[in-house]
ZAMARGU-4260 file (C-alpha; in steps of 0.2 Angstrom, whole numbers, plus 5000, padded with zeros to 4 digits):
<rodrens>
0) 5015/5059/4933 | 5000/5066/4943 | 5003/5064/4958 | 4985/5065/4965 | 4978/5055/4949
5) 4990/5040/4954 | 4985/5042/4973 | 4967/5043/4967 | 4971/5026/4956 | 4979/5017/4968
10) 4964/5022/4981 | 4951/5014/4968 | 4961/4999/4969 | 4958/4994/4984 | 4944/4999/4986
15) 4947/5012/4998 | 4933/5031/4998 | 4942/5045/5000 | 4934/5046/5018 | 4943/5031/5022
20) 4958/5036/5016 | 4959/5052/5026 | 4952/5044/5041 | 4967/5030/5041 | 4981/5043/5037
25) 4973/5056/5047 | 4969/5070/5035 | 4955/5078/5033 | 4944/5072/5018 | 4945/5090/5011
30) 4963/5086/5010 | 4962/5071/5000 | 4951/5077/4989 | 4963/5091/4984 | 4978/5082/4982
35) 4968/5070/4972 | 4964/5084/4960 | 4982/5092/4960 | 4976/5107/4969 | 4989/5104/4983
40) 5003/5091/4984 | 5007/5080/5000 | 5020/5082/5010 | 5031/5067/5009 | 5025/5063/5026
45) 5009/5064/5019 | 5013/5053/5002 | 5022/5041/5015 | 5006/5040/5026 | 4996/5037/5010
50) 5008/5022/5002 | 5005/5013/5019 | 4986/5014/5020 | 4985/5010/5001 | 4996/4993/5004
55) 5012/5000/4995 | 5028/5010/4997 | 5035/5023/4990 | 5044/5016/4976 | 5030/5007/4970
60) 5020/5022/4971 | 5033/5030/4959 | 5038/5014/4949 | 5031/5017/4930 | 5026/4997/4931
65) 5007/4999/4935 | 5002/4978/4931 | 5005/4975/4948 | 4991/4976/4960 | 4993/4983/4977
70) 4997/4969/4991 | 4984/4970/5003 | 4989/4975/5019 | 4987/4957/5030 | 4999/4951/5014
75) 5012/4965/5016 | 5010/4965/5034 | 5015/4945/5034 | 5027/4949/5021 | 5037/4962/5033
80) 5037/4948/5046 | 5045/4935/5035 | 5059/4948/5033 | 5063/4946/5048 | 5065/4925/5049
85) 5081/4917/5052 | 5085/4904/5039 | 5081/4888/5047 | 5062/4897/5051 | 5061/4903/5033
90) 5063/4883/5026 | 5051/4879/5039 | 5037/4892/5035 | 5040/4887/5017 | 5037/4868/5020
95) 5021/4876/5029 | 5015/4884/5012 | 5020/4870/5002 | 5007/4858/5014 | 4994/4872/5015
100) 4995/4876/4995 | 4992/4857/4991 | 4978/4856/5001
</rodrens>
């Protein structure tokens, strides 16, 4: 695997520039650009930076399964506070959906 094709990919996805991808990880965009065209590799601080902007983490960056599409991050970000529910909230947040998906 490329690393800076798949980065490239995933950036497309969402729907992100290269621009806007450098200015939310805080690279350059010349940076971007030549990691995206495998002149230089991120640093895993780098690569993790760039999971989080594009809506994933790492292991989805490196997992060989490709249907999926990126969560957006309001999605992910939700997703990352339902973790955190205690059981009695989580059946409650689930009635919630169940209402609002009826609708």
């Amino acid at each position: 695997m490329e690393i800076g094709n798949r980065i490239r990919e995933l950036r497309q996805k969402v729907g992100l520039s290269g621009r806007a991808l450098a200015i939310k990880v805080g690279l350059d965009p010349s940076q971007i650009n030549k990691i995206e065209h495998n002149v230089n590799k991120p640093s895993l601080d780098a690569l993790e930076k760039i999971c989080t902007a594009l809506g994933i983490t790492l292991s989805e960056f490196f997992s060989d399964t490709q249907e999926q599409e990126p969560l957006p991050p309001e999605v992910r970000q939700i997703c990352e506070k339902v973790k955190q529910l205690p059981p009695d909230k989580l059946k409650v947040l689930n009635a919630v959906l169940d209402t609002w998906k009826g609708e």
